[in-house]
Backbone as ProteinMPNN parsed JSONL, in Angstrom:
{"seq_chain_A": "XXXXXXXXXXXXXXXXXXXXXXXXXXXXXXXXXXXXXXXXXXXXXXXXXXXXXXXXXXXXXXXXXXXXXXXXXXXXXXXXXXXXXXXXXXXXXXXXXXXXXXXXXXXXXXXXXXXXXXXXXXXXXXXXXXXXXXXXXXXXXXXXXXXXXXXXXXXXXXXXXX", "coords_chain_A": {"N_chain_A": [[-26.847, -2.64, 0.502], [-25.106, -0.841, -1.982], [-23.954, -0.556, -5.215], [-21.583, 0.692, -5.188], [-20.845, 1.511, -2.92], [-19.742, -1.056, -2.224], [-17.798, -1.352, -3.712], [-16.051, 0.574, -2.67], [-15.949, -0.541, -0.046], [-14.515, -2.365, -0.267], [-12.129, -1.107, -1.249], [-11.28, -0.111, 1.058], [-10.536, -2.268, 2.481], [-8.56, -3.334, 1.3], [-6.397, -1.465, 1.59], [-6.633, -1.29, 4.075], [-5.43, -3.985, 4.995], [-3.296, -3.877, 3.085], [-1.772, -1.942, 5.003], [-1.49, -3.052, 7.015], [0.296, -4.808, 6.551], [2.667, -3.51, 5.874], [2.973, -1.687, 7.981], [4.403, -3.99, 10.218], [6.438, -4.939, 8.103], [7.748, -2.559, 8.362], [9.559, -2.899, 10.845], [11.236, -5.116, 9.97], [12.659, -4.039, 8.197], [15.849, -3.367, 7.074], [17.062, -0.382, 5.13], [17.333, 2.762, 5.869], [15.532, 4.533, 3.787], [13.799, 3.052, 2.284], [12.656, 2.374, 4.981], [11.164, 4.562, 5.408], [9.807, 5.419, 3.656], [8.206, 3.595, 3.3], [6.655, 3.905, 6.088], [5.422, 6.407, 5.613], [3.571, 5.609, 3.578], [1.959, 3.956, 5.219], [0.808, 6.267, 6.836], [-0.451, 7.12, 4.795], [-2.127, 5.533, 3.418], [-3.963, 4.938, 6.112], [-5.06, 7.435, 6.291], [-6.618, 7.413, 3.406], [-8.358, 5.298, 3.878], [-9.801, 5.857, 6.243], [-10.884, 8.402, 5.207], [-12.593, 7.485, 3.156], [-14.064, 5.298, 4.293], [-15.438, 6.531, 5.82], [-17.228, 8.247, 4.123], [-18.514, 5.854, 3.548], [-20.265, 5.508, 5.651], [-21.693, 7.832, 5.636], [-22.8, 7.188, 3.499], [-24.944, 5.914, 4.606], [-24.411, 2.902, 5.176], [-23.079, 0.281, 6.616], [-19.842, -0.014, 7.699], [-17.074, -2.1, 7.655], [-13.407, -2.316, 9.375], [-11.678, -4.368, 9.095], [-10.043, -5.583, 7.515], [-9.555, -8.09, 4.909], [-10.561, -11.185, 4.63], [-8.702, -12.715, 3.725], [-6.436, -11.389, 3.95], [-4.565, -11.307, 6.03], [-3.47, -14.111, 5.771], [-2.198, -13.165, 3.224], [-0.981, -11.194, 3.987], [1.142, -12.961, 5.737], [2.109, -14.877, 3.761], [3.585, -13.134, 2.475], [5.263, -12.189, 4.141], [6.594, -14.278, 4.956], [8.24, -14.92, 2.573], [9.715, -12.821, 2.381], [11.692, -13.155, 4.165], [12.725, -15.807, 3.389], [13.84, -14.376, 1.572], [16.729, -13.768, -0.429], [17.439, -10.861, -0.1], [15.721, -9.165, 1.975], [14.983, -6.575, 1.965], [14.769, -5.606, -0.456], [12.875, -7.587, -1.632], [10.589, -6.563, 0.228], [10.043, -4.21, -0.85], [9.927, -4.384, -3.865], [7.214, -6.244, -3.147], [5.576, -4.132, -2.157], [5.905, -2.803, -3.888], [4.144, -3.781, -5.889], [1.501, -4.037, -4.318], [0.723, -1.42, -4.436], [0.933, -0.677, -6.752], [-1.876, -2.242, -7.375], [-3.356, -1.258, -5.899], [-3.66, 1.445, -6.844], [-4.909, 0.463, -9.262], [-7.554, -0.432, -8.293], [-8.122, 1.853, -7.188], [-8.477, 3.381, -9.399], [-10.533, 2.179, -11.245], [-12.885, 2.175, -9.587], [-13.426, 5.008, -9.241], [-13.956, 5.486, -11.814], [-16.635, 4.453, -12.414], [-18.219, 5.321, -10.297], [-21.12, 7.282, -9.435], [-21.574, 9.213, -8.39], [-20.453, 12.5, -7.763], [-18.633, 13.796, -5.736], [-17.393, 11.409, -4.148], [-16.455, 10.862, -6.866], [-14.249, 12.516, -7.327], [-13.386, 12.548, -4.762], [-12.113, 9.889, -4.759], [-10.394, 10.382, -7.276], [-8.555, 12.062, -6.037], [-7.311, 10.494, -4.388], [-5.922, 8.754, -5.526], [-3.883, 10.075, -6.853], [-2.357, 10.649, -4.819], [-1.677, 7.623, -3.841], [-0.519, 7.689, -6.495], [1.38, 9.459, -6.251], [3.263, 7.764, -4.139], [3.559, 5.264, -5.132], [5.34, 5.855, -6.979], [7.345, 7.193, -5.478], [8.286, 4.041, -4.308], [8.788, 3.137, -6.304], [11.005, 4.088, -7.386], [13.08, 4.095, -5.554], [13.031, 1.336, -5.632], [14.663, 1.133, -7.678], [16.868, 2.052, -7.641], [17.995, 0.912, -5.411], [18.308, -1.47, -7.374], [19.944, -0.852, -8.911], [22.039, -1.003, -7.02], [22.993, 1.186, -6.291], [22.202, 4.169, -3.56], [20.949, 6.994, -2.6], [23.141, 8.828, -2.425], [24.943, 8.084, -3.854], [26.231, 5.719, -2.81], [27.415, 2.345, -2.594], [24.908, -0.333, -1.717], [24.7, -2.95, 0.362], [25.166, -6.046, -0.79], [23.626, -8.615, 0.425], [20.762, -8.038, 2.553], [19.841, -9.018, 5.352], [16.653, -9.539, 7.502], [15.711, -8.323, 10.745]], "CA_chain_A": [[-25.608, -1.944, 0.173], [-25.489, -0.622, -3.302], [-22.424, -0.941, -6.129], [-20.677, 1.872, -5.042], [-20.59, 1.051, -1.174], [-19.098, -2.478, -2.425], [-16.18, -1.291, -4.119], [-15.314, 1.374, -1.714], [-15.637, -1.267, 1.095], [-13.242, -3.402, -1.1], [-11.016, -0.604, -1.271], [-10.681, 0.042, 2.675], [-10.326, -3.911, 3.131], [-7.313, -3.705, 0.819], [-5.52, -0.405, 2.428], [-6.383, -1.92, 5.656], [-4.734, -5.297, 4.477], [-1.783, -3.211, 3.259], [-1.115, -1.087, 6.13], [-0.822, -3.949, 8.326], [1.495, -5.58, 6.22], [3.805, -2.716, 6.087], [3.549, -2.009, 9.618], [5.093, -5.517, 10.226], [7.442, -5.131, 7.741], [8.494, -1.201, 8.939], [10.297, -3.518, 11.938], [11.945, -5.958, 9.345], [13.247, -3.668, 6.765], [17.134, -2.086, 7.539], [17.094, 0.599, 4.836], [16.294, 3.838, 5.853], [14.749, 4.991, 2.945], [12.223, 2.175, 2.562], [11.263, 2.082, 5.808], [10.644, 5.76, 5.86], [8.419, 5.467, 2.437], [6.569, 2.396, 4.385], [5.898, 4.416, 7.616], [4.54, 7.338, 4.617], [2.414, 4.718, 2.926], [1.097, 3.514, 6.414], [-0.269, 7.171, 7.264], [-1.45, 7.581, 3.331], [-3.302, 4.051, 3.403], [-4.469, 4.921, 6.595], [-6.605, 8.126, 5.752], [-7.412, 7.022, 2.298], [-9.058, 4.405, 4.422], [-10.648, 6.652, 6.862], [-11.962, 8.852, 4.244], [-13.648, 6.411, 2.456], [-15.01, 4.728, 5.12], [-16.676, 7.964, 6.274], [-18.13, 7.853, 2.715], [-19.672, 4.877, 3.338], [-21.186, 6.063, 6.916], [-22.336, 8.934, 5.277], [-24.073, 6.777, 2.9], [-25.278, 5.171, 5.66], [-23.767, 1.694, 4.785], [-22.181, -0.005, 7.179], [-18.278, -0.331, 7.135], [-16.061, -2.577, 8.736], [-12.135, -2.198, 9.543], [-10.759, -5.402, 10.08], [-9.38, -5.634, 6.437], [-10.257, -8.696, 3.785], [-10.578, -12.434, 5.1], [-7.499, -13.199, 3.04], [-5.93, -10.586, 4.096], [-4.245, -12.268, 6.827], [-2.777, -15.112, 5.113], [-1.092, -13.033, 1.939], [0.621, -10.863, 4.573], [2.264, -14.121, 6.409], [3.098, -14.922, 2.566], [4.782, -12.231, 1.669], [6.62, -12.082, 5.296], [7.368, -15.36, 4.554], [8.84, -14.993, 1.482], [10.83, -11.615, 2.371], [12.272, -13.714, 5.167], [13.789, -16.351, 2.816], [14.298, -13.702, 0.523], [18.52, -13.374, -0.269], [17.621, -9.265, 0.151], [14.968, -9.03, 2.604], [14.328, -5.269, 1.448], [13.992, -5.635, -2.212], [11.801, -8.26, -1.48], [9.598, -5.943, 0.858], [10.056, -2.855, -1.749], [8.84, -5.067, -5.101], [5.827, -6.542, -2.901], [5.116, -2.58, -1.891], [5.4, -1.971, -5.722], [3.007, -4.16, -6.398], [0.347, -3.866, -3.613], [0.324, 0.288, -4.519], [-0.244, -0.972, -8.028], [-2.909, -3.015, -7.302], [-4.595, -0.25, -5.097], [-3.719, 2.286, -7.967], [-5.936, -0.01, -10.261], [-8.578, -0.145, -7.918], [-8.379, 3.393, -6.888], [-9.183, 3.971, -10.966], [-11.445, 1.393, -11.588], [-13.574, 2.978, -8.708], [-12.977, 6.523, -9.665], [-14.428, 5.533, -13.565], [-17.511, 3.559, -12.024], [-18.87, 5.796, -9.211], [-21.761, 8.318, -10.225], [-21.712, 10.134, -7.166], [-19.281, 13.515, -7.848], [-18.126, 14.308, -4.761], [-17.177, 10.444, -4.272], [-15.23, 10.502, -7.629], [-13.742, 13.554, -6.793], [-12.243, 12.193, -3.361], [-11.114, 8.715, -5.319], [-9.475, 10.87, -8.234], [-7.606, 13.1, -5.438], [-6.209, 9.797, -3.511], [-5.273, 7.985, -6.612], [-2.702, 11.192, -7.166], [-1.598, 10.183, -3.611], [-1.22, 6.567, -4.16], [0.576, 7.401, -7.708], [3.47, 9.691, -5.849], [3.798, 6.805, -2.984], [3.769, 4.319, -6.049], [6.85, 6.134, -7.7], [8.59, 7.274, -4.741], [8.935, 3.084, -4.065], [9.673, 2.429, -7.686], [12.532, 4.859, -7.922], [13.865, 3.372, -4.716], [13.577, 0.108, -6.157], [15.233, 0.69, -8.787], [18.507, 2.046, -6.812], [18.618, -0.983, -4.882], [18.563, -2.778, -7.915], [21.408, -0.692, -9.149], [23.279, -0.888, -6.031], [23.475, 2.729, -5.648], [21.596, 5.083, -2.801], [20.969, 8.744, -3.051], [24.567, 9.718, -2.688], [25.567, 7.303, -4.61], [26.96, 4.617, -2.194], [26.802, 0.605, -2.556], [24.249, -1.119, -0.397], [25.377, -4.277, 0.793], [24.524, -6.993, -1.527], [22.496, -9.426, 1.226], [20.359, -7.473, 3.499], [18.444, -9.743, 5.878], [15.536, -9.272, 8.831], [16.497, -8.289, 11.873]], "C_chain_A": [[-25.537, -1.813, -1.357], [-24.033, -0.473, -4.098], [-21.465, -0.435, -5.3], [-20.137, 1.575, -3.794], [-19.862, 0.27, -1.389], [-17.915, -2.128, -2.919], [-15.818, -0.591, -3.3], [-15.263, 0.601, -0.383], [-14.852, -2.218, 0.62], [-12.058, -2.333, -0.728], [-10.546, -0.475, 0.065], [-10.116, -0.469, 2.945], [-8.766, -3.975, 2.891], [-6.295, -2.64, 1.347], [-5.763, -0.691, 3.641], [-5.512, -3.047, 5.795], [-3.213, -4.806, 4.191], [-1.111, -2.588, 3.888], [-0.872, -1.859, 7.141], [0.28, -4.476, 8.085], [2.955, -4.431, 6.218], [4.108, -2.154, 7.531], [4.467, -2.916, 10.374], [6.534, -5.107, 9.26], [8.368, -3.965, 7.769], [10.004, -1.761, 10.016], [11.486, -4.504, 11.339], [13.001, -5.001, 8.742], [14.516, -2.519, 7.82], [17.053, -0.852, 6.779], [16.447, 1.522, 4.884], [15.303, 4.746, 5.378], [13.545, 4.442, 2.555], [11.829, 2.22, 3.069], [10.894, 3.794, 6.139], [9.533, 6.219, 4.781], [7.612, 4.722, 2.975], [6.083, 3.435, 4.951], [4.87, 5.574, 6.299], [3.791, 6.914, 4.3], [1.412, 4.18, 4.104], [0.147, 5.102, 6.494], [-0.77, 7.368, 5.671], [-2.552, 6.897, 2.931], [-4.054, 4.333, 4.76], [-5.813, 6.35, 7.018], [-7.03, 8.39, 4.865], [-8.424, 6.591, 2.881], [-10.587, 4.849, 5.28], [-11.642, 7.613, 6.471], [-13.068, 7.931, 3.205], [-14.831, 5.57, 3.173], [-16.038, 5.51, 5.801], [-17.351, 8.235, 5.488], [-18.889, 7.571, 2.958], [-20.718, 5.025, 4.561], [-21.808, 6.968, 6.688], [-23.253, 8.602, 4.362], [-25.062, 6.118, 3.766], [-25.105, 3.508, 6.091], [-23.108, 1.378, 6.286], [-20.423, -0.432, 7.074], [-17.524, -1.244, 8.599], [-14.03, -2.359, 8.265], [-11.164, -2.99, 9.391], [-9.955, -5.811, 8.548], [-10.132, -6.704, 6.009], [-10.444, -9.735, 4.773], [-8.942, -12.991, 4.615], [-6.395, -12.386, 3.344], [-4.407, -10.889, 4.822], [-2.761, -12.831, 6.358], [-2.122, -14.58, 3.98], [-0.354, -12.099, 2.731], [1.595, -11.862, 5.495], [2.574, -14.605, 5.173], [4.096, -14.584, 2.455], [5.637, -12.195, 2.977], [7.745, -13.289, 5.02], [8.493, -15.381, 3.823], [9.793, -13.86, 1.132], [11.76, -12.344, 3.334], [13.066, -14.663, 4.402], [14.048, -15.788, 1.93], [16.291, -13.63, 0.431], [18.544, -11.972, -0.228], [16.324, -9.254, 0.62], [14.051, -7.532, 2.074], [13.968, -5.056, 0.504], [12.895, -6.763, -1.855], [10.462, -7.176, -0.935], [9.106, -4.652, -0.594], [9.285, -4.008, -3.215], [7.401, -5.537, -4.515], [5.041, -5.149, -2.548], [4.891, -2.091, -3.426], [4.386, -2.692, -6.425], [1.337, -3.853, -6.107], [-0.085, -2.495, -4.058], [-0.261, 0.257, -6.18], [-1.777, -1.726, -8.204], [-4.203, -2.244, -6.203], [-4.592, 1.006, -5.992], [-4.927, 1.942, -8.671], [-7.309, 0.124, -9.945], [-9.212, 1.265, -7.59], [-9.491, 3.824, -8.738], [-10.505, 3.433, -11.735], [-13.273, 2.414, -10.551], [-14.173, 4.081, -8.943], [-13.916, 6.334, -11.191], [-16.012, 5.042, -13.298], [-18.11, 4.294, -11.075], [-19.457, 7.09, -9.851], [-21.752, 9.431, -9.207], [-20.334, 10.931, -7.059], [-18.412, 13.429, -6.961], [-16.979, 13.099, -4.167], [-15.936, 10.429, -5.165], [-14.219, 11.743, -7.396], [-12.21, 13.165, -5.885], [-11.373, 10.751, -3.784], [-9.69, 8.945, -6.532], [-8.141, 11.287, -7.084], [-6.675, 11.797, -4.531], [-5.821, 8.985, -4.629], [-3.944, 8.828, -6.929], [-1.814, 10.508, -5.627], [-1.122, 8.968, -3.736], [-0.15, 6.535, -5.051], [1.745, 7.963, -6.67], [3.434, 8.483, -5.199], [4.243, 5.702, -3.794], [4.877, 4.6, -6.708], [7.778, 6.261, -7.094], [9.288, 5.953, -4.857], [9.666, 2.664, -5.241], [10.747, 3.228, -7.644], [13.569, 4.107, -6.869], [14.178, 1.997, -5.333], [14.413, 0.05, -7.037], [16.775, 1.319, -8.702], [19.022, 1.397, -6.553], [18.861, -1.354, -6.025], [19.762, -2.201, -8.515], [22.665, -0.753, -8.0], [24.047, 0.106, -5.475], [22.533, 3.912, -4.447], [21.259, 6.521, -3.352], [21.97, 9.155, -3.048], [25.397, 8.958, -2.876], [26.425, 6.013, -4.309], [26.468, 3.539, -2.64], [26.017, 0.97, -1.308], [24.632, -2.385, -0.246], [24.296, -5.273, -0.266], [23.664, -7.994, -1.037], [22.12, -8.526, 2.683], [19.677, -8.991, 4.252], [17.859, -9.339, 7.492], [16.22, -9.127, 10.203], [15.864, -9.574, 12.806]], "O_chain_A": [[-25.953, -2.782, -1.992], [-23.027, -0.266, -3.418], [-20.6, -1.124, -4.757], [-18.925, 1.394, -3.676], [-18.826, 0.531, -0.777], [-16.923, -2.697, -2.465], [-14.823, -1.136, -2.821], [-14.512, 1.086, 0.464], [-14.513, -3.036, 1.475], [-11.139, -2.676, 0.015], [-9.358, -0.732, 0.257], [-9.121, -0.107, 3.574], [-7.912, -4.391, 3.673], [-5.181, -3.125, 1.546], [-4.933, -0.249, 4.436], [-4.8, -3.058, 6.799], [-2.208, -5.165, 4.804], [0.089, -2.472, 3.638], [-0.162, -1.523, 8.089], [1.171, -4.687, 8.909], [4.088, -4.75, 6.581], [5.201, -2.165, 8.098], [5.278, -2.427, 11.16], [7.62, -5.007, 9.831], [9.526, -4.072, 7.365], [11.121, -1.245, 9.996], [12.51, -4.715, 11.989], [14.194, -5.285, 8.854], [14.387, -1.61, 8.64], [16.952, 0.1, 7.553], [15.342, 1.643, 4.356], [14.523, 5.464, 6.004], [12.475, 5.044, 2.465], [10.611, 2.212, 2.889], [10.336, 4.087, 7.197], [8.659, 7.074, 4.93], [6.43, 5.006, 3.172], [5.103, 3.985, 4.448], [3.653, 5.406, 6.216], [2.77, 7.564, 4.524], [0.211, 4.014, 3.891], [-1.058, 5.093, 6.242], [-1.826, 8.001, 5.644], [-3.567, 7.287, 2.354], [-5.17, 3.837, 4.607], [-6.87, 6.326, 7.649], [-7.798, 9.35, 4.817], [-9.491, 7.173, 2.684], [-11.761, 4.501, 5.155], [-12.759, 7.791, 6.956], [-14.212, 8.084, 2.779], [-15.98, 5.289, 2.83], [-17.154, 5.191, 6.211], [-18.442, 8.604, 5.922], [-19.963, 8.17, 2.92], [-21.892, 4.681, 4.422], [-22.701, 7.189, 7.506], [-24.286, 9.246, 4.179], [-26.138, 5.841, 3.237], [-25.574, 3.001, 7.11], [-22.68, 2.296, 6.985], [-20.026, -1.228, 6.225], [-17.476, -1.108, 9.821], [-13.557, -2.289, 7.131], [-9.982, -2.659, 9.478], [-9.03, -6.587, 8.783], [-11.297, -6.721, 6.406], [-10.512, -9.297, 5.921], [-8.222, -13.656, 5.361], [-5.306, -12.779, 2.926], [-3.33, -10.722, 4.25], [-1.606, -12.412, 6.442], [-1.334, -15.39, 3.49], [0.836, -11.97, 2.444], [2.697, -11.483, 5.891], [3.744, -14.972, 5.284], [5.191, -15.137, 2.356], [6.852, -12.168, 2.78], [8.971, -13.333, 4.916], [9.583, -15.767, 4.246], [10.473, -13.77, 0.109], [12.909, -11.938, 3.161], [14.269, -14.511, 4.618], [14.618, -16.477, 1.084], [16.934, -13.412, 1.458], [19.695, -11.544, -0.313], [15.512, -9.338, -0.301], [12.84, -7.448, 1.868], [12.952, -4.393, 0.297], [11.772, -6.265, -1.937], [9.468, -7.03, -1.646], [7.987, -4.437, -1.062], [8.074, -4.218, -3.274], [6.416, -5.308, -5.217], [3.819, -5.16, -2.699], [4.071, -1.335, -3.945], [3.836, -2.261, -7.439], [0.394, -3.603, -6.858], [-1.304, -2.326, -4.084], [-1.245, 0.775, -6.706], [-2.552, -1.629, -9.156], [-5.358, -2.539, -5.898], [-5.611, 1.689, -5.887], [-5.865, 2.729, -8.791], [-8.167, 0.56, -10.712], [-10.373, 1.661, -7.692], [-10.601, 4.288, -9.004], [-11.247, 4.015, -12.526], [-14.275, 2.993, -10.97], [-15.398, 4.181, -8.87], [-14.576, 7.32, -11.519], [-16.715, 5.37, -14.254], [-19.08, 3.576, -10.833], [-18.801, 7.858, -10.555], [-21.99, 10.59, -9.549], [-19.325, 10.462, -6.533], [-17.313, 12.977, -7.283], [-15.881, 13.484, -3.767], [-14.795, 10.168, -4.783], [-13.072, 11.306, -7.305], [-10.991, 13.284, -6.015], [-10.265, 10.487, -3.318], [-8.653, 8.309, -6.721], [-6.985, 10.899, -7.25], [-5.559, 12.042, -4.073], [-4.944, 8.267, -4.149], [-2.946, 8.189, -7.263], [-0.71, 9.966, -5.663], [0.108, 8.999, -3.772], [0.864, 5.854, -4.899], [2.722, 7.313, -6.299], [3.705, 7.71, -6.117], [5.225, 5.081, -3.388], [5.529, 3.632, -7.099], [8.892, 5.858, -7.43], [10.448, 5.952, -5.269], [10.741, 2.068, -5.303], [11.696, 2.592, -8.103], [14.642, 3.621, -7.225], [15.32, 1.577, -5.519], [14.981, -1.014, -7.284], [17.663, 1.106, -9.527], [20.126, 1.009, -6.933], [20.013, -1.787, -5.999], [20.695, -2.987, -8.684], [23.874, -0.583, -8.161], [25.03, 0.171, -4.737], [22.171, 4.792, -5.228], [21.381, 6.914, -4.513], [22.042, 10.142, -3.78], [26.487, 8.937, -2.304], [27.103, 5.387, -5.124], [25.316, 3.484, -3.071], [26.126, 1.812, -0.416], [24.984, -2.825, -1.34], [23.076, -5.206, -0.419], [22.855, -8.423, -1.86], [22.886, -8.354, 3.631], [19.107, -9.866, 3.599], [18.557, -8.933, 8.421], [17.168, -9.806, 10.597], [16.347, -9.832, 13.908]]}, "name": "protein", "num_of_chains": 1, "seq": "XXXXXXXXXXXXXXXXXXXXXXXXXXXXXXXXXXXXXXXXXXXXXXXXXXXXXXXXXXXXXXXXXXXXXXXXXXXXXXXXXXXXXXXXXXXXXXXXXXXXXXXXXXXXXXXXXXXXXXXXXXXXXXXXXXXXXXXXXXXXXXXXXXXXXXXXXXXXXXXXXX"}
């Protein structure tokens, strides 16, 4: 398996890793606006994923699906820790603003490092995808944290899990 295969089978692991966790937490989260950017980020992580992994079949590499080893264990973290969260949804929405940053980075890192055009090409064009999904959540987050919605209502000051 050669560089290139290795990071793009990193990157799957981790949009496979994150689409489970937001799946899971699609069922937790009351506000409709988060969980309707999750369910978005689920189908955006899930044919980033698919394209990439067809990449790597096309290099002839083998790819697997099943996400990281760790994978696992940092989404029963973070459930964890949205669960004793005192706002269950900002909790979910800051760990979503992170994970999209942290697949942003890799998306670029990737994208700067891969000699094969066509490759950087298809990592440039989902990094644009990742960034909107990465701003939509930040703008949301940063409603919640004012306490205002799109039409300007409070949100209740303690959300928690259903």
């Amino acid at each position: 398996m050669n560089r290139e295969s290795i990071l793009v089978q990193r990157l799957v692991r981790t949009l496979d890793d994150s689409r489970s966790l937001y799946e899971k937490a699609v069922r937790k989260v009351v506000h409709p606006h988060l969980r309707d950017l999750l369910e978005c980020t689920i189908g955006a992580h899930w044919l980033i994923a698919d394209d990439l992994a067809r990449h790597i079949g096309e290099a002839g590499d083998e790819v697997t699906r099943q996400g990281s080893r760790l994978g696992p264990l940092r989404n029963f973290l973070t459930r964890r820790s949205a669960r004793i969260s005192l706002d269950t949804d900002m909790a979910y929405a800051n760990f979503a603003a992170k994970r999209e940053a942290d697949i942003l980075r890799g998306l670029h890192e990737a994208a700067s490092s891969v000699r094969h055009a066509r490759l950087r090409d298809r990592l440039r064009m989902h990094c644009r995808k990742i960034e909107r999904v990465s701003t939509g959540i930040s703008r949301l987050r940063t409603k919640m944290q004012l306490g205002t919605g799109p039409a300007g209502l409070a949100f209740p000051r303690r959300v928690t899990a259903r």
